[in-house]
Structures are given as C-alpha cells and as structure tokens.
N, CA, C and O atoms as CSV, one atom per row, in Angstrom:
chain,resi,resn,atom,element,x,y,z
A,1,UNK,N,N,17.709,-1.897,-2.149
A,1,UNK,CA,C,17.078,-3.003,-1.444
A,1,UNK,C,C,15.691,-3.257,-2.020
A,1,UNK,O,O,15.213,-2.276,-2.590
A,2,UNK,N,N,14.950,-4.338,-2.000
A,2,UNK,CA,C,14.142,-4.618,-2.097
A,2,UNK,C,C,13.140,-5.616,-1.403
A,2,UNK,O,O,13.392,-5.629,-0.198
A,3,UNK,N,N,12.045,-6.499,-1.735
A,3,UNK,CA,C,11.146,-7.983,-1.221
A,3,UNK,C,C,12.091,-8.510,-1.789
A,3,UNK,O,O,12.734,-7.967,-2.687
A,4,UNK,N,N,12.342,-9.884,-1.239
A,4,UNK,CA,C,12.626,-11.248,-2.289
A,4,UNK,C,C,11.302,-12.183,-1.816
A,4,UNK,O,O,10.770,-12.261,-0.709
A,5,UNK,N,N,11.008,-12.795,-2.959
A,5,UNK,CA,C,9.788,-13.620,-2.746
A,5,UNK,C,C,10.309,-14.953,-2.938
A,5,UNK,O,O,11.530,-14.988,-3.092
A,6,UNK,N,N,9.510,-16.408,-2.980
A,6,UNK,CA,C,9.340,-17.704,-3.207
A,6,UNK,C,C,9.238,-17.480,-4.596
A,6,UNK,O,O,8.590,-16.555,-5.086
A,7,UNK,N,N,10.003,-18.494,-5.360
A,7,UNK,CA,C,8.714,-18.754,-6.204
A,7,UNK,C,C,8.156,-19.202,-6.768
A,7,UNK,O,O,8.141,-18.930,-7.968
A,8,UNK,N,N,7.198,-20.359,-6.112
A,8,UNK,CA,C,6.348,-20.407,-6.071
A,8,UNK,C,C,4.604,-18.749,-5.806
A,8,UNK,O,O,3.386,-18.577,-5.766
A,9,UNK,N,N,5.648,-18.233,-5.744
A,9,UNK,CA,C,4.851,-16.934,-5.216
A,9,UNK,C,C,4.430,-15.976,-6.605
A,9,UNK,O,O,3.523,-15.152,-6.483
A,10,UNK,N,N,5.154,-16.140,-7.943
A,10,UNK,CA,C,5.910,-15.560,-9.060
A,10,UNK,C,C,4.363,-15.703,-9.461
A,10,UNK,O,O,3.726,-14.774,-8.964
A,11,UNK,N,N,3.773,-16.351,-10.010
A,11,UNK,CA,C,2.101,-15.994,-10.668
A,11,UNK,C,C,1.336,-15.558,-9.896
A,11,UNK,O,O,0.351,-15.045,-10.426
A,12,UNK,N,N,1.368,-15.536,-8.676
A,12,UNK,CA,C,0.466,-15.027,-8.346
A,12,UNK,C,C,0.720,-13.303,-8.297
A,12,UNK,O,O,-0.033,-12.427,-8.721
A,13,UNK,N,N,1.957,-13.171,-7.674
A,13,UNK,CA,C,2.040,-11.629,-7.961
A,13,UNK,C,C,2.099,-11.258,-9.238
A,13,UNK,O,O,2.028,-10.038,-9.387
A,14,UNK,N,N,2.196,-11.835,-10.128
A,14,UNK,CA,C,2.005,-11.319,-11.964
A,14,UNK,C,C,1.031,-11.310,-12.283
A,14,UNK,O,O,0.841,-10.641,-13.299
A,15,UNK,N,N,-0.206,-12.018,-11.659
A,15,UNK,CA,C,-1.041,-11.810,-12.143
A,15,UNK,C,C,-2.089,-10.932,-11.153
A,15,UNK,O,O,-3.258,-10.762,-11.500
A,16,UNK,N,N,-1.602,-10.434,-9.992
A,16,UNK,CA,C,-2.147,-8.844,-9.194
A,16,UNK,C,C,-2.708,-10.257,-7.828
A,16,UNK,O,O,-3.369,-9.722,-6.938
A,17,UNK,N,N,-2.519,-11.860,-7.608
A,17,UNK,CA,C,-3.347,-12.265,-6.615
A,17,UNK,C,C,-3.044,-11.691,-5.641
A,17,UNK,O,O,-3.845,-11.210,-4.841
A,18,UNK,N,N,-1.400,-11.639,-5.529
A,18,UNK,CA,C,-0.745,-11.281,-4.299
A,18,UNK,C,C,-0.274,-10.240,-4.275
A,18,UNK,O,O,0.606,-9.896,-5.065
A,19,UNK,N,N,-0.916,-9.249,-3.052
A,19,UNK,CA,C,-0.604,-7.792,-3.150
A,19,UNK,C,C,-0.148,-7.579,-1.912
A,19,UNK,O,O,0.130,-6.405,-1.667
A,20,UNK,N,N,0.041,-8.504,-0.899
A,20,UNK,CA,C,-0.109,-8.137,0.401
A,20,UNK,C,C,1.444,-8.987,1.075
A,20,UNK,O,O,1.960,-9.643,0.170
A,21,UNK,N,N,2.112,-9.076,2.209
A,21,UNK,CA,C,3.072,-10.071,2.563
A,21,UNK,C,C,3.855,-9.658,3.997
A,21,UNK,O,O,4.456,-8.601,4.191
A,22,UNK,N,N,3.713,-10.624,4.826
A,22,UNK,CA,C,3.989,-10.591,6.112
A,22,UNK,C,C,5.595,-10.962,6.422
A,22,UNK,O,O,6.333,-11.735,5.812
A,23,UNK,N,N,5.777,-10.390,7.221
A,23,UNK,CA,C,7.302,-10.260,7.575
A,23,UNK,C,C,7.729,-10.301,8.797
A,23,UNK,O,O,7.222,-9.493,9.575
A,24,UNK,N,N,8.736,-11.210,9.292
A,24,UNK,CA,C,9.262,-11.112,10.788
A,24,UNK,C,C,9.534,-9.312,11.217
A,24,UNK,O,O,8.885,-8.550,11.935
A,25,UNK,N,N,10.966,-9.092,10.287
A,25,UNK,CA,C,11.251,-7.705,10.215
A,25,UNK,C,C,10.927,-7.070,9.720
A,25,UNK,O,O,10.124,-7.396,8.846
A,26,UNK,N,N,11.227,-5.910,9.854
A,26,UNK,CA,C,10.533,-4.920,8.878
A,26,UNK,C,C,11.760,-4.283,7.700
A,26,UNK,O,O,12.832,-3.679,7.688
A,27,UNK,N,N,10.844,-4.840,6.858
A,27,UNK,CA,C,11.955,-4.649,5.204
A,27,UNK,C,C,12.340,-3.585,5.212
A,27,UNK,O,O,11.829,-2.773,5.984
A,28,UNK,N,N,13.582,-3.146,4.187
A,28,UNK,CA,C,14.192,-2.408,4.075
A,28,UNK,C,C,13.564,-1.046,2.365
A,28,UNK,O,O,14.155,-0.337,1.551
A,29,UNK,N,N,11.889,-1.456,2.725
A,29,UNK,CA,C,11.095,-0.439,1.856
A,29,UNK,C,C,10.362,0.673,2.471
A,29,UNK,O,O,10.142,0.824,3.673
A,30,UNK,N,N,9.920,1.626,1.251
A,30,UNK,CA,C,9.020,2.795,1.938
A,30,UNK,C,C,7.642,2.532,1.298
A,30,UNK,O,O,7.173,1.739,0.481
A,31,UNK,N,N,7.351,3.232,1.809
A,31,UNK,CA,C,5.276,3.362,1.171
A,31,UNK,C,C,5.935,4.538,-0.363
A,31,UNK,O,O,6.782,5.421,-0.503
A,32,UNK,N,N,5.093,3.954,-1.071
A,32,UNK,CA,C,5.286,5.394,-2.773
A,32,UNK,C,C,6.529,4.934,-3.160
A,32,UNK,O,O,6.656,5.114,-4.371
A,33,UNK,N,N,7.545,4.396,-2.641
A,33,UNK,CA,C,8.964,3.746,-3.611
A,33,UNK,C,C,8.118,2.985,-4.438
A,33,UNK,O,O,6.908,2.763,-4.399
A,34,UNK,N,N,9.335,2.513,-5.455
A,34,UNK,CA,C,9.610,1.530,-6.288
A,34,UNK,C,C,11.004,0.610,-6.261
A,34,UNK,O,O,12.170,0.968,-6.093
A,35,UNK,N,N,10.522,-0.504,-6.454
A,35,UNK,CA,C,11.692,-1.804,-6.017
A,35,UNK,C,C,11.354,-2.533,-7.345
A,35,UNK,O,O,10.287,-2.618,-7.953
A,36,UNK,N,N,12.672,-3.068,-7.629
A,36,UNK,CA,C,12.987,-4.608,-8.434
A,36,UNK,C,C,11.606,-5.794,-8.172
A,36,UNK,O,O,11.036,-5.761,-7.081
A,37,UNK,N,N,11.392,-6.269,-8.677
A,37,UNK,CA,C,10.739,-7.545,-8.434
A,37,UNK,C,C,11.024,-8.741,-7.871
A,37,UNK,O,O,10.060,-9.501,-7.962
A,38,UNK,N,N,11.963,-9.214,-7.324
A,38,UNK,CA,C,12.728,-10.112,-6.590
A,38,UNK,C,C,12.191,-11.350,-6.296
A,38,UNK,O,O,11.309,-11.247,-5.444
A,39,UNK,N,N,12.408,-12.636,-6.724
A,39,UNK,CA,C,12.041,-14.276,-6.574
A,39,UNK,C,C,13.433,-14.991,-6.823
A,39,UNK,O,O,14.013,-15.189,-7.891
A,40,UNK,N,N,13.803,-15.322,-5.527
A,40,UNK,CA,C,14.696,-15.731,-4.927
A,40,UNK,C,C,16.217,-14.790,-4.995
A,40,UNK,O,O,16.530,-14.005,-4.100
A,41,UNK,N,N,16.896,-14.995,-5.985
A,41,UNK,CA,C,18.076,-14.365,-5.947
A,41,UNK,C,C,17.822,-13.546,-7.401
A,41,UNK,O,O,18.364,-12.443,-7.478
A,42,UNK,N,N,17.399,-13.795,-8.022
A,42,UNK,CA,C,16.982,-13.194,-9.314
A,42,UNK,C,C,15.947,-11.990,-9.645
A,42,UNK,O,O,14.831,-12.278,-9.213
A,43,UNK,N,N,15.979,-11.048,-10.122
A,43,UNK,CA,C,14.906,-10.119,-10.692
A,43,UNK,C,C,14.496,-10.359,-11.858
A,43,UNK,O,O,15.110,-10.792,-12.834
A,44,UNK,N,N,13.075,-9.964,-11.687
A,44,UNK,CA,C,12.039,-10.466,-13.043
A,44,UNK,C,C,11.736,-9.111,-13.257
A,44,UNK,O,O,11.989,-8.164,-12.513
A,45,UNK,N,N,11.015,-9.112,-14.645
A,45,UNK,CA,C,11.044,-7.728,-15.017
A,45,UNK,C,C,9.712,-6.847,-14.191
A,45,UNK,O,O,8.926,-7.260,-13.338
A,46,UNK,N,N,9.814,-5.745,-14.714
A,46,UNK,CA,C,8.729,-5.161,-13.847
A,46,UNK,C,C,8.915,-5.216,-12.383
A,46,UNK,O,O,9.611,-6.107,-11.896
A,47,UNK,N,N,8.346,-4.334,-11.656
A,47,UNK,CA,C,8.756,-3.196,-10.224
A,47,UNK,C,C,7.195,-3.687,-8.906
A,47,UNK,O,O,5.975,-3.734,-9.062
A,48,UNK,N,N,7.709,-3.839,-8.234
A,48,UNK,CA,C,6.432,-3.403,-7.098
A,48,UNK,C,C,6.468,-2.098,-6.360
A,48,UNK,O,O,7.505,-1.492,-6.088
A,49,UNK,N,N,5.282,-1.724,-6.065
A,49,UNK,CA,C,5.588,-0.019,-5.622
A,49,UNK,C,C,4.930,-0.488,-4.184
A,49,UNK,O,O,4.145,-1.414,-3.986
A,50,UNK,N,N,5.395,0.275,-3.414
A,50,UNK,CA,C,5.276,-0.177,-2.188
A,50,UNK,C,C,3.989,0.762,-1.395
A,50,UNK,O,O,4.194,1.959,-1.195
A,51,UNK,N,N,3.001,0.283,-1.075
A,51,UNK,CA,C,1.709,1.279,-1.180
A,51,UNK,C,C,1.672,1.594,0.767
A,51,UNK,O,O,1.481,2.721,1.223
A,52,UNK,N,N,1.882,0.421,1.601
A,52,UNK,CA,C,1.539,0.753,2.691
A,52,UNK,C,C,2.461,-0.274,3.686
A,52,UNK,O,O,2.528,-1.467,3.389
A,53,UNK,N,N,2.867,0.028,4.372
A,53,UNK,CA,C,3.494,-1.144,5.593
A,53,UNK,C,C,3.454,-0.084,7.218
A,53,UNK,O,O,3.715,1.032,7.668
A,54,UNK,N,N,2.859,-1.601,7.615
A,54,UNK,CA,C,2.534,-1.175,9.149
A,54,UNK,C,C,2.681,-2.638,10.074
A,54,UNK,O,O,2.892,-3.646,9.400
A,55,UNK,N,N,2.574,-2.828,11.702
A,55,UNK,CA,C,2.932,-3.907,12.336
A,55,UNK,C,C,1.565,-4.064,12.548
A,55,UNK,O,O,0.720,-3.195,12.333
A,56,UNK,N,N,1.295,-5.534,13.104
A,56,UNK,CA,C,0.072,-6.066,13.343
A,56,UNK,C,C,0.752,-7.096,13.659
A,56,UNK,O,O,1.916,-7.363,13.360
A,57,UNK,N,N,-0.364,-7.971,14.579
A,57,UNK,CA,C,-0.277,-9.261,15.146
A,57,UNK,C,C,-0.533,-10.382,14.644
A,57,UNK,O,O,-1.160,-10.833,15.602
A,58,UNK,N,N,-0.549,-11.357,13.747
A,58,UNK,CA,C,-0.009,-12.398,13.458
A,58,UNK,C,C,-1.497,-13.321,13.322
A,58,UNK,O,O,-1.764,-13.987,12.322
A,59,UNK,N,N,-2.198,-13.236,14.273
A,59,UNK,CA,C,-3.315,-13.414,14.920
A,59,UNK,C,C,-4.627,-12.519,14.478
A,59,UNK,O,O,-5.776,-12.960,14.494
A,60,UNK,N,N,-4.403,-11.713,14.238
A,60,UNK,CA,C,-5.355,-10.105,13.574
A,60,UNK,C,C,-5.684,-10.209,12.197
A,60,UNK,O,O,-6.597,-9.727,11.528
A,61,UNK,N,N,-4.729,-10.949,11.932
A,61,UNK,CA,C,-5.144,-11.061,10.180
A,61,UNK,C,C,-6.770,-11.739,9.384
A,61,UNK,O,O,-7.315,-12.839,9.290
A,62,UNK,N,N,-6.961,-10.780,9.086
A,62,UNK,CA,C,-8.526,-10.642,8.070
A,62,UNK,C,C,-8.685,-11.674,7.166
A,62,UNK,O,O,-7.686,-12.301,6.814
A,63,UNK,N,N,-9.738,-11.944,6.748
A,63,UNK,CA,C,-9.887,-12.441,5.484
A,63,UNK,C,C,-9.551,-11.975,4.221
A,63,UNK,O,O,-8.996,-12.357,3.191
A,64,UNK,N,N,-10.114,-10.976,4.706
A,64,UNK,CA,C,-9.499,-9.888,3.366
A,64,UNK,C,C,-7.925,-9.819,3.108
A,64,UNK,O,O,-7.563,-9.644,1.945
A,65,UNK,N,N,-7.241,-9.908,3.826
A,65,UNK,CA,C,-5.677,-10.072,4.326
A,65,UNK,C,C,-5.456,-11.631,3.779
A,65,UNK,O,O,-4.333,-11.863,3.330
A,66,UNK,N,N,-6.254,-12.532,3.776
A,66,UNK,CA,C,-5.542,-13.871,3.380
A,66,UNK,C,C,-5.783,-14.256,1.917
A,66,UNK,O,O,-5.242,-15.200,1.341
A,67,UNK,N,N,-7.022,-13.055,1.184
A,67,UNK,CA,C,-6.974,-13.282,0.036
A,67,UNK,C,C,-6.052,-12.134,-0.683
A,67,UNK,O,O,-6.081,-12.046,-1.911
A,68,UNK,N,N,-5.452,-11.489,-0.110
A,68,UNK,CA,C,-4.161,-10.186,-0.331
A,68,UNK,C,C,-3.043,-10.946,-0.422
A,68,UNK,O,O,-2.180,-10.648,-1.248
A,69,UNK,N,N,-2.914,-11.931,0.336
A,69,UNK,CA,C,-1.434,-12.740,0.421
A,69,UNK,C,C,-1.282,-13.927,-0.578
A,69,UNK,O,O,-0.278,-14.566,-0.897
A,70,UNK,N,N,-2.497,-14.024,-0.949
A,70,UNK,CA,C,-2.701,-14.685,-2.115
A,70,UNK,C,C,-3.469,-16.219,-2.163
A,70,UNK,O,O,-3.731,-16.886,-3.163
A,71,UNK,N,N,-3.704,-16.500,-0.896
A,71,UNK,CA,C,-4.010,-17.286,-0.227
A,71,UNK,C,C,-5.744,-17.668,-0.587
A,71,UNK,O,O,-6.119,-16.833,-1.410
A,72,UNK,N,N,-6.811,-18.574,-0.264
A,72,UNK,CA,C,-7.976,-18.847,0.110
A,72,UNK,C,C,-8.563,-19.774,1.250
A,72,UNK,O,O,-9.734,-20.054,1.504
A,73,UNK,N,N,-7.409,-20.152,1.845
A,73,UNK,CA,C,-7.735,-20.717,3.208
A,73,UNK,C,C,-6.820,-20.642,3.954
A,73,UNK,O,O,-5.703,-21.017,3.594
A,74,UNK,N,N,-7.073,-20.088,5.312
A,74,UNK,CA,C,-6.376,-19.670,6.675
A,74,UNK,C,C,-5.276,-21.033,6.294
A,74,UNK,O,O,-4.068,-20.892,6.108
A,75,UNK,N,N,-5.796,-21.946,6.253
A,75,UNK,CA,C,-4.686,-23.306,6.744
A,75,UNK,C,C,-3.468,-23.239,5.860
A,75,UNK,O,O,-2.344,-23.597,6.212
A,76,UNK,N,N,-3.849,-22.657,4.462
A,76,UNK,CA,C,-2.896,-23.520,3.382
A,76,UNK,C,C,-1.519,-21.990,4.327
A,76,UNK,O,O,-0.458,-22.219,4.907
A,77,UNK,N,N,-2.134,-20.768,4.107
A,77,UNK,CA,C,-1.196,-19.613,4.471
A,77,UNK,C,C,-0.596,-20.134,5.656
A,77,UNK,O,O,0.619,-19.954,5.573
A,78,UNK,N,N,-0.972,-20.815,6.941
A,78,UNK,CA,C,-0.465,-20.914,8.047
A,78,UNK,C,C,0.781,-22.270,7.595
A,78,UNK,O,O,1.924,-22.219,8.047
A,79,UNK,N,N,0.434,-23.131,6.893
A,79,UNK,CA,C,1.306,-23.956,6.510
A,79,UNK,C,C,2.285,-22.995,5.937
A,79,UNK,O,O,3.183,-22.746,6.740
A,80,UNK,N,N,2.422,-22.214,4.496
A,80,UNK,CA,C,3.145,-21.741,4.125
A,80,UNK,C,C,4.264,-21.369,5.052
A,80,UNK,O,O,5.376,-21.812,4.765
A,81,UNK,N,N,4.101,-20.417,6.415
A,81,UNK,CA,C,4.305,-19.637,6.995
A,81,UNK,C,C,5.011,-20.168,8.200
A,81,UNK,O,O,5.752,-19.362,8.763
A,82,UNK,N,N,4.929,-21.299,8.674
A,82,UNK,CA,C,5.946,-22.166,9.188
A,82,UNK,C,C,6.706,-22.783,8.084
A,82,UNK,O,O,7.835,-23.092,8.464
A,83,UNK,N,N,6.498,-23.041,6.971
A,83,UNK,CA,C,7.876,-24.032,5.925
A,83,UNK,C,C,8.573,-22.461,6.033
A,83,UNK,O,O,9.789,-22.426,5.851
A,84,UNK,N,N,8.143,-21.660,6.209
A,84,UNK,CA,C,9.385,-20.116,6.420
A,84,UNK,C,C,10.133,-20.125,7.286
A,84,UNK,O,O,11.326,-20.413,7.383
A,85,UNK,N,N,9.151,-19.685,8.155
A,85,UNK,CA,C,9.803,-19.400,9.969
A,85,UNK,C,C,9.910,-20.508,10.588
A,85,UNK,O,O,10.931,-20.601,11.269
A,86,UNK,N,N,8.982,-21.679,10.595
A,86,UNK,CA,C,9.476,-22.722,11.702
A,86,UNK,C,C,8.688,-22.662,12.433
A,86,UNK,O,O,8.647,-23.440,13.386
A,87,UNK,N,N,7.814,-21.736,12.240
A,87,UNK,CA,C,6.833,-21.849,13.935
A,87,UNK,C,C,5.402,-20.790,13.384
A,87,UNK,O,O,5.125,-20.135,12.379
A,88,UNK,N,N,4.935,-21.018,14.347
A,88,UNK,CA,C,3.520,-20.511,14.471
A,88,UNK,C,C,3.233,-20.062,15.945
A,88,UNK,O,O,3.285,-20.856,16.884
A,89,UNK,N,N,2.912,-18.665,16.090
A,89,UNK,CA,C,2.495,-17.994,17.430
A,89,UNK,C,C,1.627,-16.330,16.884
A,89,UNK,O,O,2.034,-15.331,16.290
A,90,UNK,N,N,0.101,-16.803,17.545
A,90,UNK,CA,C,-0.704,-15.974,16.997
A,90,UNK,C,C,-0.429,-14.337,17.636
A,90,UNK,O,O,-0.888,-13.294,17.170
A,91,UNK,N,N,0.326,-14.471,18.655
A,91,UNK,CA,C,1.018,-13.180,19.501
A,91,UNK,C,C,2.012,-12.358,19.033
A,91,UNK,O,O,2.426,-11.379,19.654
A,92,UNK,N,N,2.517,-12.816,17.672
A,92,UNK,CA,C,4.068,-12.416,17.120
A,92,UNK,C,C,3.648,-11.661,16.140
A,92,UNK,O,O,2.983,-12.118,15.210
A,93,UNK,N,N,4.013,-10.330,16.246
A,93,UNK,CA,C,3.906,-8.873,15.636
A,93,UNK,C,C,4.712,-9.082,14.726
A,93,UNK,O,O,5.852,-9.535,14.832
A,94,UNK,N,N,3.911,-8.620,13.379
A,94,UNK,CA,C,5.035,-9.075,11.902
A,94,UNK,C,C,4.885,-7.540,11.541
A,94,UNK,O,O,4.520,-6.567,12.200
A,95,UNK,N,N,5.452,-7.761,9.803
A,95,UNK,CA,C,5.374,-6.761,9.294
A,95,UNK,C,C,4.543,-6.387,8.279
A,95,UNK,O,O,4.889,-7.157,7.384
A,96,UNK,N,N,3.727,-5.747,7.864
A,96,UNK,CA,C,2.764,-6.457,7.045
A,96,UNK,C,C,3.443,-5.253,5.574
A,96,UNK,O,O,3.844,-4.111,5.795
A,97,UNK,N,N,3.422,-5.617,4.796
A,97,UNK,CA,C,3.582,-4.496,3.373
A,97,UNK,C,C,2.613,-5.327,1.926
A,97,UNK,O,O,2.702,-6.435,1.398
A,98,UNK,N,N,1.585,-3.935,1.660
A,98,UNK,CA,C,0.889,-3.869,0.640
A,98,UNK,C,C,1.658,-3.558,-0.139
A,98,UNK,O,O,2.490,-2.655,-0.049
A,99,UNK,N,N,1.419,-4.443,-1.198
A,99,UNK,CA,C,2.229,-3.813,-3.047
A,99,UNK,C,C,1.255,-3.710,-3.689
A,99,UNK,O,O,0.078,-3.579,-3.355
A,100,UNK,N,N,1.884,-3.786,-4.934
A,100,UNK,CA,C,1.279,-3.183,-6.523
A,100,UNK,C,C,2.164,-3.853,-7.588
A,100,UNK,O,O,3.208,-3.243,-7.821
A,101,UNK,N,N,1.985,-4.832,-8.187
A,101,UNK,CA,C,2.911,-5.122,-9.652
A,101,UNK,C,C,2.516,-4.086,-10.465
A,101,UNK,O,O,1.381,-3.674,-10.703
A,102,UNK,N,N,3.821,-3.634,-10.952
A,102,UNK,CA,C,3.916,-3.042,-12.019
A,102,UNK,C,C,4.446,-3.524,-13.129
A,102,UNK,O,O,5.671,-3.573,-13.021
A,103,UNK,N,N,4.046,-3.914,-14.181
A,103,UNK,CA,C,4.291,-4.926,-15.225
A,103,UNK,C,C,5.169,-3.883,-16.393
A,103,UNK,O,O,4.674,-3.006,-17.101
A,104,UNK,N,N,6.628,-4.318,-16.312
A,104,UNK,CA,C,7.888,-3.078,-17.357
A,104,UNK,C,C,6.870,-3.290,-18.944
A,104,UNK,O,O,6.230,-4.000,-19.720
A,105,UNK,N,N,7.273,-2.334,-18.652
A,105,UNK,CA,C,6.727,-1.662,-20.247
A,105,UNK,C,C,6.915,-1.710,-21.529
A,105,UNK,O,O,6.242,-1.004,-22.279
C-alpha cells in the first residue's frame, strides 16, 4: 500500500515543497516505512518514507502546516480540499502524514 497523490501535486513533492498531507482516513502507512511514489494510478520513480502521522483537527492547522502541504495561502489549500472532499468543516479530525521524497538513485 501506499499515498496516491493529484497530480497536479507531482512538482511540488519532487522538488521537497510538499512534505506534509491531510487525510479523511487514516492511510494504510507507518512512520520509518518506505512506499512507491504514487500520482494517480501510476508510480513515479523514487519512494516517500513516511516520517510521522498523527490526528488533528482540520481547524488546528499551522502555518507552518500550510507551507508543508505545499500550499502559501490558507484559501488556495481550503479550495483544494473541498474539489476533494466536497466540504469544509473546521471540527473534522483528519489524518495528517509527514513525508520525505526520496529521489531513486
């Protein structure tokens, strides 16, 4: 198992913007694994290692957290984030998981 991403999402995690990514459920990764790279149905080369995942509220999210997701303004991420889910509710406990690109060798 692995993330599957957008992608539109594909440069920014290649180039280290996006290290961070919120989730209804909680994925099917660990913290210290290694996973495929995944954008849409396809794998690209090189691995993300999965550094940290924990729940948080939806609503809680940092600045520091919106430039992790790859983001530079609250609005453009909150748009993103309904063309996903459909909705927006600052009360709804996601999943949050820190990565790492690892670029194959």
């Amino acid at each position: 198992m692995t993330l599957s991403f957008k992608e539109t999402y594909t440069q920014k995690i290649l180039k280290g913007e996006k290290t961070m990514t919120r989730r209804l459920r909680k994925p099917p990764v660990k913290p210290n694994k290694t996973y495929p790279l995944r954008i849409g149905n396809r794998c690209l080369p090189g691995e993300i290692k999965i550094k940290e995942i924990y729940c948080q509220r939806l609503g809680d999210m940092k600045n520091e957290d919106l430039i992790k997701e790859g983001f530079t303004k609250f609005e453009d991420f909150k748009k993103d984030w309904i063309e996903i889910y459909r909705f927006w509710d600052e009360n709804t406990n996601v999943w949050v998981v820190e990565f790492e690109y690892l670029p194959k060798e």
